[in-house]
TORZAVO-523076 format. One record per residue (C-alpha): residue in one letter; x, y, z. Coordinates in steps of 0.1 Angstrom, whole numbers, plus 2048, in hexadecimal, padded with zeros to 3 digits. Layout:
AXYZ/...
END
This chain:
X800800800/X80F8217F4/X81683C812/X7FF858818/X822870820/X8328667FC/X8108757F1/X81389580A/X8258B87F5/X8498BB801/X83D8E07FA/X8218E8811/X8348D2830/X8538EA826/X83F90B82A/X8308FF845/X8508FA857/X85891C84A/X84092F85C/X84391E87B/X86A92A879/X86094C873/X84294A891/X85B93D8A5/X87695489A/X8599738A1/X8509698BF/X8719688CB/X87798B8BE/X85A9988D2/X86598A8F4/X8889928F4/X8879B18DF/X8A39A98C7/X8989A78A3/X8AE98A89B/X8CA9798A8/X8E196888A/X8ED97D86E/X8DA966858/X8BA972863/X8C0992858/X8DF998847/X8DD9BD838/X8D49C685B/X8F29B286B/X90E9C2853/X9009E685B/X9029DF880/X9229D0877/X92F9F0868/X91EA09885/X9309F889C/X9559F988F/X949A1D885/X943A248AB/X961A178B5/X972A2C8A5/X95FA4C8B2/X966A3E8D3/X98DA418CD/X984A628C1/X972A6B8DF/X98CA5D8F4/X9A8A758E3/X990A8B8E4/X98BA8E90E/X9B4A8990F/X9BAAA38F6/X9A3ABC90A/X9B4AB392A/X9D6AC191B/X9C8ADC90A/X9B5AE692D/X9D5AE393D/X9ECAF8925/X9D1B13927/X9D1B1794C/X9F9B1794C/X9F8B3192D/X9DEB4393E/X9F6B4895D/XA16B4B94C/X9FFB68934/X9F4B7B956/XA1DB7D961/XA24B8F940/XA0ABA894E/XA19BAB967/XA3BBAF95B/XA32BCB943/XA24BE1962/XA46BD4975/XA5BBE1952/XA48C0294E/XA54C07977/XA71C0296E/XA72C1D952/XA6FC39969/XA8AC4996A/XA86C5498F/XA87C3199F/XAA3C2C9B9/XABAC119B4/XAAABF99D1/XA85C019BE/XA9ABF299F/XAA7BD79AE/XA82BC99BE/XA76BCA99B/XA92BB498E/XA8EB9E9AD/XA69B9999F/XA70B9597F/XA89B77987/XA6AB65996/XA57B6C97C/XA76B5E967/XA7AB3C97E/XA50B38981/XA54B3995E/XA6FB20956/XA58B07973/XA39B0D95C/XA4AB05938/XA5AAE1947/XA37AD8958/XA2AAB9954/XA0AAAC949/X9F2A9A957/X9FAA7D946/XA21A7C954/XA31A8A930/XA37AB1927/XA19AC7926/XA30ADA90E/XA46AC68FE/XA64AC88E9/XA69ABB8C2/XA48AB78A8/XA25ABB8B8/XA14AA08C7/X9F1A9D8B4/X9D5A8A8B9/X9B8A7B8A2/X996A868A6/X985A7E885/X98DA6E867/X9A4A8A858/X9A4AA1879/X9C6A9F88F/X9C7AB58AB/X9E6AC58BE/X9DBACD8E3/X9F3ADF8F3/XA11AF38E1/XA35AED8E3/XA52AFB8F8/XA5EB0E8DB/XA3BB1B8D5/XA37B268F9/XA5CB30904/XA71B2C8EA/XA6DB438CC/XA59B638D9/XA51B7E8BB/XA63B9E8C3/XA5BBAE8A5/XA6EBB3880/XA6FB8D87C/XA86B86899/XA7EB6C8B4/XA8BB6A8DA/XA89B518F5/XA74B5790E/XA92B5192B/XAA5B67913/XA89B83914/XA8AB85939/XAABB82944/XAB6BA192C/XA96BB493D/XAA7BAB962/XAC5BB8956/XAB7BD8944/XAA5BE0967/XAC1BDA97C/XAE2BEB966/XAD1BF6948/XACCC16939/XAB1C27935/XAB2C1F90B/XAB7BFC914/XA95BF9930/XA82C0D913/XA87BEB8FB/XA85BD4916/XA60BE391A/XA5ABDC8F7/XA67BBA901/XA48BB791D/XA2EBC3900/XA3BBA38E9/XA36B8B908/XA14B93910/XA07B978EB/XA1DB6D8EA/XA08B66906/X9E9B728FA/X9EBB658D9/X9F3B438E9/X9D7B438FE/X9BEB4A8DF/X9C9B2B8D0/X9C7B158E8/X99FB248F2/X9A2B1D8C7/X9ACAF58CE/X994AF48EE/X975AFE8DB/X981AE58BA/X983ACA8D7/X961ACE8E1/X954AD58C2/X95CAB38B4/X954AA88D5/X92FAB08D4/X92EAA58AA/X93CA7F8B6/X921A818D1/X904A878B3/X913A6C89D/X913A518BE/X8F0A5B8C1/X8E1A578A2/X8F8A3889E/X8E7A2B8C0/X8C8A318B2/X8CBA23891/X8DAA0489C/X8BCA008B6/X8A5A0189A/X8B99E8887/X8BA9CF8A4/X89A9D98BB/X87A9C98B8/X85B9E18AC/X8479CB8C2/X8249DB8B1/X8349CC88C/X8429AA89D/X81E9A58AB/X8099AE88D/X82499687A/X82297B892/X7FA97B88D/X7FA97F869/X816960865/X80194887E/X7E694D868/X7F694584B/X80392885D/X7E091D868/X7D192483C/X7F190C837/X7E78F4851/X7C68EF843/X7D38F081B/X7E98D1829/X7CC8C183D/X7B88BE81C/X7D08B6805/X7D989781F/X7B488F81E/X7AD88E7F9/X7D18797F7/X7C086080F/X79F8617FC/X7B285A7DD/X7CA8397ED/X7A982C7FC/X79382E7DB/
END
């Protein structure tokens, strides 16, 4: 007697099987609120979610140079800023010192305050950062990454800061230079020699100034690309939740409209297994 199942369509058991997968697969979705789990299930999805997250590690590096780069930057600032309000105070100190009234022992406290402006200074350009290296440090700058084709230089370098000060017509002078001839203008100079020194104090605070503008310049880059990274993580957050989350209104809808399916298939199969049976009996 010839088998009802060699009678049965391979078909109709196949899609039967099928849509009790994708129930299964559904219902799945709906209670742990992961649209799939294998990158089978949905590839297209899987390779996007592939690429947003090697794109957002790299963002994180970024972010990461990002918060060390500002640290430095903060920290060159504050010693510019201090080092910018002694060459305030040394210009009022030099223009003392250019009246031509002062007693010797008058001159001699202003070069005694000028040489601690000279040592605080020296302190300031070998600080350290806080990272255990040289907040300004010597040779090519150090830069830092913060996009794709954006590299970053936090803090200056010692020549920047102390090493090659514009004193006007092209020429340069150390900063150690610049202050020691002051000390010695003020102390045994004439009164010729005091006048240029002045001009001297005028370079250092327009250095100091225009070294603290750059640096507020770097700051406000920092936080700039700072704020754009944090943008891009959250629309990559959110697109990468709508790759993988479940819409549970969609999942539910889908889950009904598939068992339905599965029950038209059910009862396509039933009779189709009937009429084969009808047929073997006659």
């Amino acid at each position: 007697m010839e088998s009802i199942n060699r009678t049965r369509p391979a078909d109709a058991i196949q899609k039967q099987a099928d849509l009790s997968e994708l129930i299964a697969r559904t219902q799945d979705s709906i209670a742990t609120g992961i649209k799939f789990n294998r990158p089978s299930e949905a590839p297209s999805s899987w390779l996007e979610i592939s690429s947003i997250s090697r794109q957002s590690t790299i963002e994180d590096s970024w972010s990461s140079n990002i918060g060390r780069a500002r640290i430095l930057a903060q920290q060159a600032e504050s010693t510019i800023d201090t080092m910018s309000n002694g060459t305030a105070r040394i210009r009022e100190l030099m223009v003392l010192a250019n009246n031509d009234t002062l007693a010797p022992q008058d001159r001699e406290i202003i070069a005694l305050e000028l040489e601690s402006f000279r040592e605080q200074f020296n302190q300031l350009t070998q600080v350290k950062d806080n990272y255990g290296g040289d907040l300004f440090y010597s040779g090519n700058p150090i830069q830092m990454r913060i996009d794709a084709n954006v590299l970053v230089t936090p803090t200056p370098t010692l020549d920047d800061v102390s090493g090659s000060v514009d004193i006007g017509g092209g020429a340069t002078e150390s900063l150690d230079t610049i202050l020691t001839n002051m000390i010695d203008a003020v102390r045994s100079g004439t009164p010729t020699e005091r006048g240029e020194q002045l001009d001297r104090a005028k370079s250092l605070t327009d250095h100091f100034s225009a070294l603290l503008g750059r640096q507020g310049l770097t700051i406000n880059r920092l936080d700039e690309q700072d704020l754009r990274l944090q943008e891009s993580g959250i629309n990559t957050s959110e697109r990468r939740k709508a790759l993988e989350n479940t819409d549970i209104a969609e999942a539910i809808s889908q889950a009904q409209s598939l068992l339905i399916n599965l029950e038209a298939a059910q009862r396509v199969y039933a009779q189709t297994a009937n009429n084969s049976l009808i047929q073997l009996i006659g």
